[in-house]
KEZADREN-814759 format. One line per 10 residues: number of its first residue (from 1); for each residue x, y, z of C-alpha. Coordinates in steps of 0.5 Angstrom, whole numbers. Example, Ala and Ser with C-alpha at 12.3 -4.5 7.8 and 13.67 -1.06 7.14 Angstrom:
# residues 2
1 = 25:-9:16  27:-2:14 $
This chain:
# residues 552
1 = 0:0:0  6:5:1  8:4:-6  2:6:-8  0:13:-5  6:16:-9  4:13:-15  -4:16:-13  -1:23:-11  2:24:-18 $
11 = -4:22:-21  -8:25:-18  -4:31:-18  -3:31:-25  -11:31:-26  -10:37:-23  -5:40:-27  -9:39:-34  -15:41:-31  -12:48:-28 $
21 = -9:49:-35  -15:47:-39  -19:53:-35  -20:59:-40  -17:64:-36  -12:68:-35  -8:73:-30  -7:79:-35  -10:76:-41  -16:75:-44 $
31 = -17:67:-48  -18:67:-55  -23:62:-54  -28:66:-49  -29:72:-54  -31:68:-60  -35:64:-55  -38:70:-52  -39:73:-60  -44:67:-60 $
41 = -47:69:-54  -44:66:-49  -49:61:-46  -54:64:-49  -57:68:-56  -52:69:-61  -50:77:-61  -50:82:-68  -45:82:-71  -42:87:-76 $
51 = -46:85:-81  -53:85:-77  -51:92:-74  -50:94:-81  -56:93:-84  -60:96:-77  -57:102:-78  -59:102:-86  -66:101:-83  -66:108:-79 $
61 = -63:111:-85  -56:112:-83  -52:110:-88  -46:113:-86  -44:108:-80  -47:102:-84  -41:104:-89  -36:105:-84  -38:98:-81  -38:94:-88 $
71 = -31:97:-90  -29:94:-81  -33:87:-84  -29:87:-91  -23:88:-89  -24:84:-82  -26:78:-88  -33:77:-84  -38:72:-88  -44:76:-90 $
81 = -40:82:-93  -44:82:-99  -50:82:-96  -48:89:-94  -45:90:-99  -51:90:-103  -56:94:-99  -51:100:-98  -50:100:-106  -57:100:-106 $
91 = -60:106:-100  -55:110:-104  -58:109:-111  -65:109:-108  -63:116:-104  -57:119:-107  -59:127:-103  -57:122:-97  -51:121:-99  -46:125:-97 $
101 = -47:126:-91  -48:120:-90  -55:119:-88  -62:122:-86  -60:129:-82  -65:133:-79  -60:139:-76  -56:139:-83  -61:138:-88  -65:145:-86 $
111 = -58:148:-90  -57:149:-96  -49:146:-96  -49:145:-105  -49:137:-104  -53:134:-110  -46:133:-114  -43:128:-109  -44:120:-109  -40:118:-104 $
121 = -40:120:-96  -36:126:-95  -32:127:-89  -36:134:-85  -30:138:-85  -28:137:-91  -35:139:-92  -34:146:-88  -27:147:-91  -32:151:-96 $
131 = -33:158:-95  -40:158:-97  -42:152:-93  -39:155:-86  -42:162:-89  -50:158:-88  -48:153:-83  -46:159:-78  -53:162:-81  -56:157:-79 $
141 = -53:157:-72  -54:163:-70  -61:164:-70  -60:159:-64  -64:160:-58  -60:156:-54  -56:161:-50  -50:155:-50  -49:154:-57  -49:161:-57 $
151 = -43:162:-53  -39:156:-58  -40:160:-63  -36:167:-60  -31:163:-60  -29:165:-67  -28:172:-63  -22:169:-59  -15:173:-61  -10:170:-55 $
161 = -11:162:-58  -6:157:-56  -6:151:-62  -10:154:-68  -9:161:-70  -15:165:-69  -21:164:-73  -22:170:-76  -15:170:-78  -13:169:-86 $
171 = -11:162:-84  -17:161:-78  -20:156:-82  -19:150:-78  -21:153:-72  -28:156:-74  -29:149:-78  -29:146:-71  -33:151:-67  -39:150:-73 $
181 = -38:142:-72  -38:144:-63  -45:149:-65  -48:144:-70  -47:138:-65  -49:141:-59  -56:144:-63  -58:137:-64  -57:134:-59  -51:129:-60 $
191 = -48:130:-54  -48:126:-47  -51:130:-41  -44:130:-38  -40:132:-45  -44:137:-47  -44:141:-40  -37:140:-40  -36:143:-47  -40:149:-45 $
201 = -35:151:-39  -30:151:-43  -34:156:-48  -36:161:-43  -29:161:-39  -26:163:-46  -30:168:-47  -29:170:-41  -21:171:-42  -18:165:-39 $
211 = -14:161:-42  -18:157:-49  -12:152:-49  -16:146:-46  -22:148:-50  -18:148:-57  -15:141:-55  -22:140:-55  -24:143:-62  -17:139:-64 $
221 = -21:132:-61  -27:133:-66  -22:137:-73  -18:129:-72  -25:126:-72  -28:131:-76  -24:129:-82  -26:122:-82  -33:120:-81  -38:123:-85 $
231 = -43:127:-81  -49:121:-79  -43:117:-77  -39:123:-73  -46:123:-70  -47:116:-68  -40:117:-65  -40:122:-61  -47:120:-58  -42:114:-53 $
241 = -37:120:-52  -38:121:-44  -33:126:-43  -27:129:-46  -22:125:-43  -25:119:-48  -26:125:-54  -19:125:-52  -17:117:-52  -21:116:-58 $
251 = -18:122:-62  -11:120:-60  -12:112:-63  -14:115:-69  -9:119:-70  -4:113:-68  -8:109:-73  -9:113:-78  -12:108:-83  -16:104:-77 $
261 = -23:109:-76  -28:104:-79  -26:100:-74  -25:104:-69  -32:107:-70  -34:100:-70  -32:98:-63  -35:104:-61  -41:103:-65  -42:96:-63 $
271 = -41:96:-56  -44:103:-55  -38:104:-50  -33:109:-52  -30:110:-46  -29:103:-46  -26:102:-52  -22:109:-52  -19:107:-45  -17:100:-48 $
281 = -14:103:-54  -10:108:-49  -7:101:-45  -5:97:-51  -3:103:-55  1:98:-59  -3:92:-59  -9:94:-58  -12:95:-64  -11:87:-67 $
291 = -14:85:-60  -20:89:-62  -20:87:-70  -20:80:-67  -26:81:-63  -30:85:-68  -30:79:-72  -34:76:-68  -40:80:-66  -42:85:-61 $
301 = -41:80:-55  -34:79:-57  -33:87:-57  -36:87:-50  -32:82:-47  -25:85:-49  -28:92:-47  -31:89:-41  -23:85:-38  -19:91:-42 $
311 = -13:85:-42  -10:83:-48  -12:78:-52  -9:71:-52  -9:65:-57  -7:58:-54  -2:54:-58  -4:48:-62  -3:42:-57  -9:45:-53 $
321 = -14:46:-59  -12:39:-60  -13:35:-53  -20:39:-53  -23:36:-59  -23:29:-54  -27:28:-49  -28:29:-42  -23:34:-44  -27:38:-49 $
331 = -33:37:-45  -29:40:-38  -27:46:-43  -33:48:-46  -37:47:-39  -33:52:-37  -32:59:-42  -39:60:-40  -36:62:-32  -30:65:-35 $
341 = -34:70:-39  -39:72:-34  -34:72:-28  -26:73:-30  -25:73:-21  -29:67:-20  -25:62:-26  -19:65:-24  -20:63:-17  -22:56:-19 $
351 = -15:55:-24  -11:58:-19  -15:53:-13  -14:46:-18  -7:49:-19  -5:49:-12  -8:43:-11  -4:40:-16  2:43:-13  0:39:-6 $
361 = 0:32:-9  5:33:-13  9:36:-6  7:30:-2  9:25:-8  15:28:-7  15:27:2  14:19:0  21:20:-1  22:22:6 $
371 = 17:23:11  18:28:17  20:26:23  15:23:27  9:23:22  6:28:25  1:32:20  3:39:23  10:38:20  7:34:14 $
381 = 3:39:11  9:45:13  14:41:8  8:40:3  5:47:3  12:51:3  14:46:-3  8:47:-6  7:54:-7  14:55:-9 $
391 = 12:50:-15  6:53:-16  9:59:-17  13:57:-23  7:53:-26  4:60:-26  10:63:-29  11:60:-34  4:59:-38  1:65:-35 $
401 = 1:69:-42  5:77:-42  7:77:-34  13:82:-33  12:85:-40  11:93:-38  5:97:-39  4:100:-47  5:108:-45  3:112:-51 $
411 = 8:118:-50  3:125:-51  5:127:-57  7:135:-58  2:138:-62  4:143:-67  1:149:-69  0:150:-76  -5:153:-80  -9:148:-84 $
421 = -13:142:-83  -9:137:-83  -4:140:-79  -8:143:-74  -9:135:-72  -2:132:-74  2:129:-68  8:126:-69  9:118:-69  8:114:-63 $
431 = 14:111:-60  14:103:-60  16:100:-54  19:93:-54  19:88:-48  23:88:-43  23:81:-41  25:76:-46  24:70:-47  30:67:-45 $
441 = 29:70:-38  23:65:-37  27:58:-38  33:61:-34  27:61:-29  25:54:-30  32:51:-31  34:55:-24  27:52:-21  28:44:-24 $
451 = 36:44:-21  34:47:-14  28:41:-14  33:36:-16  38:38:-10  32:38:-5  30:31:-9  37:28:-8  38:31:0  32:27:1 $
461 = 34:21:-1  41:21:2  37:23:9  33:17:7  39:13:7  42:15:12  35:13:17  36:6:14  43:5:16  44:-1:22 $
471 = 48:5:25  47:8:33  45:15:34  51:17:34  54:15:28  48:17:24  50:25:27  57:25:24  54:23:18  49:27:17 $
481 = 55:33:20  59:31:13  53:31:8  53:39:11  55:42:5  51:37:0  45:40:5  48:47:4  48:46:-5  42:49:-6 $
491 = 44:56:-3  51:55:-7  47:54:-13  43:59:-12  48:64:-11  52:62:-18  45:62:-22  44:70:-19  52:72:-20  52:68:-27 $
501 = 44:71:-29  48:79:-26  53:78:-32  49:76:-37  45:83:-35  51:87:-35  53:84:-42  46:87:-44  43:79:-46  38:78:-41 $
511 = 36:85:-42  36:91:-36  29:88:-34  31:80:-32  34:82:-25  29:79:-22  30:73:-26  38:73:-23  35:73:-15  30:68:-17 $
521 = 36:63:-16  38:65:-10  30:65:-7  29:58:-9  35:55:-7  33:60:0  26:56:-1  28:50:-1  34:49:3  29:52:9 $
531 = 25:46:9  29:41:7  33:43:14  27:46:18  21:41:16  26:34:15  34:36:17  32:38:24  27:34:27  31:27:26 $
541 = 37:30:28  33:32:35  30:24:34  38:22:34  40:27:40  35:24:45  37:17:42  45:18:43  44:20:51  39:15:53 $
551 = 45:10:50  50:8:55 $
């Protein structure tokens, strides 16, 4: 019976084990799997997808964002685009008055802005760039009887600006268009509650003398966005702006991906959470935007999902696609995602719990080897614990995905002021930040954790040949005292592994960033040292001692 616990501690253990790896959960990532699951709607109705929502928005007459979604789901390749496709082609030709700005428009279809040449939507600033439609858009503003609208609208009277040249200026152009763009949204409505009073804060204290810097960066935000979405699409868009710090996020990742707008505004569009999406973007600066194409092929729950955690998305490797398609492991996966999309806390709780338990089998199979002395449960469990965490630690090390990468900071690009359209809303291209941590770090890690439990392993089994022997007590304390150094070769291995990682830093191979790695090594070889002499080491010699004194 004693040679069969160990072999059920490692069974049992490595059940665990696949069982804490086959969870769709992650520290700092999102699973792949859960976000296409999610895009199909969980455990429950599939979501809309890019397609559906598309034609949602056709049948409320809003061409534009239709477009903007056709263009995510054609460049996405998300099945049913000809669909799409082809109701667009067809709203356009059924109502080409509509067409260029991108819709049914009751704010702007009072003015006459001389759109009947064009066939294809038209960007609102690029529509306002004409003198004669400011001219009658500004007209049109200023028979307003809201007092806030108003006050936009005196801003064109600003002298002391700080980003754009003044909108009276020869070359205010740029400025006046983004006060006409503020006024017209502001008259129809299209602002969130919380925007809009900012908005007309930072208007009144203009016109008041202070300092216009912060509202110019505002009229900066809406010029960026202005000159991409036509004006149904720029409305939809602002309509899930809550403030300006998201008007910000949005503008900023628009401008860092400067051919990504449809999809961006599909995110947006889709989830209805633009705060979301921007801070999403603003954290994964770098790759952000793959994660959100890859969960925009999949549907308004997939969207949501990624919004929702605001971690990046990770795809497992073959081997696990392959096990899952077997049961009861497949049946165990699948049962699952539905709680690792609903409660990212609780499915990890539940990995982290199959995992620590894993470790603890795998820890006890390992004190069969050499039990404590006296067999006292207390001790036992000591050793197993302490052993188990340390073990637990480097599985979850090793197969958590993106842990000791750096945060993706977006430096704030410094805004130029210069006077036309696209100058006024240029930055300077973002700084790409490489990973710190590489791969390698990561197998000297492993490497240092196997060496470390070998020597625990090898200790154990001396001790355990030294208890056996048909020696007295003391006998058996003088051989104990010269295996000292073999007790202490964690610790010296340790110290080597640390020295020799320190090196390959300061030569530049590990990276500035792997020092953890090179103290690593000393801290395992801490760890198991401690409970190979506290749990193991001390109590038989404390067994021999009173023994030696009773002999004669």
């Amino acid at each position: 019976m004693k040679k069969v616990w160990p072999i059920l501690c490692l069974v049992c253990g490595a059940l665990l084990l696949g069982g804490a790896l086959l969870v769709p959960v992650h520290w700092r990532a999102v699973d792949a799997s859960a976000v296409e699951r999610a895009g199909r709607g969980g455990a429950g109705a599939a979501t809309p997808t890019l397609i559906e929502e598309g034609l949602t928005f056709l049948s409320v007459e809003k061409l534009g964002p239709a477009r903007m979604l056709l263009r995510t789901a054609q460049s996405e390749g998300v099945p049913r685009a000809e669909v799409l496709a082809a109701a667009v082609a067809q709203f356009a030709k059924d109502n080409p008055a509509q067409v260029a700005l991108g819709g049914e428009e009751p704010v702007l279809s009072k003015v006459d802005l001389a759109l009947g040449a064009l066939t294809e939507p038209r960007p609102i600033v690029e529509l306002l760039a004409r003198r004669t439609a400011r001219e009658k858009a500004l007209q049109s503003l200023q028979q307003s009887r809201r007092p806030a609208v108003l006050q936009i609208l005196k801003n064109r009277n600003l002298t002391r600006t700080v980003h754009f040249p003044a909108a009276t200026s020869s070359s205010g152009q740029a400025l006046e268009a983004a006060i006409i763009t503020a006024g017209l949204l502001f008259q129809g409505d299209y602002f969130t509650a919380s925007f809009r009073e900012a908005l007309e804060w930072l208007a009144v204290s203009a016109n008041r003398g202070e300092n216009s810097g912060a509202l110019e960066l505002v009229y900066l935000d809406l010029l960026s966005v202005g000159k991409r979405l036509d004006w149904v699409s720029m409305t939809e868009l602002v309509k899930h702006v809550d403030s300006i710090a998201t008007l910000r996020d949005l503008a900023e990742a628009v401008r860092s991906h400067e051919d990504a707008m449809p999809n961006i505004f599909a995110a947006v569009a889709l989830s209805g959470n633009g705060r979301g999406v921007a801070k999403y973007l603003d954290t994964f600066s770098e790759t952000g935007m793959n994660d959100v194409n890859f969960a925009l092929r999949h549907g308004r729950g997939a969207v949501d999902l990624l919004i929702k955690q605001q971690q990046r998305i990770y795809s497992a490797g073959q081997f696990r696609s392959q096990v899952v398609k077997y049961d009861p492991f497949g049946a165990f996966f699948h049962g699952l995602m539905p709680a690792a999309i609903g409660s990212h806390v609780g499915a990890l709780f539940l990995k982290y719990a199959l995992l620590l338990f894993a470790a603890l089998f795998i820890a006890r199979t390992i004190g069969f080897i050499v039990p404590p002395v006296g067999h006292r449960f207390g001790v036992r469990f000591g050793a197993d614990l302490v052993l188990a965490a340390a073990i637990a630690f480097i599985v979850a090390l090793s197969v958590e995905p993106f842990v000791g990468l750096p945060a993706q900071i977006t430096e704030l690009p410094f805004r130029i002021q210069f006077p036309g359209f696209g100058d006024a809303a240029a930055t300077n291209p973002q700084t790409i930040h490489q990973p710190f941590m590489k791969q390698l770090s990561l197998v000297s890690l492993s490497v240092f954790f196997v060496i470390q439990a070998l020597i625990y392993v090898w200790c154990l089994a001396k001790i355990a040949q030294i208890r056996r022997e048909p020696n007295s007590a003391r006998v058996k304390l003088r051989l104990l005292e010269n295996e000292d150094h073999l007790f202490d070769a964690g610790l010296y291995i340790g110290f080597a592994g640390t020295v020799i990682s320190l090196i390959l830093v300061a030569l530049n191979i590990l990276g500035k960033g792997s020092t953890m790695m090179a103290y690593s090594s000393t801290s395992f070889g801490i760890i198991f040292v401690s409970v190979l002499k506290i749990f193991h080491l001390r109590p038989l010699r404390r067994k021999l001692i009173l023994e030696s004194e009773e002999q004669p």
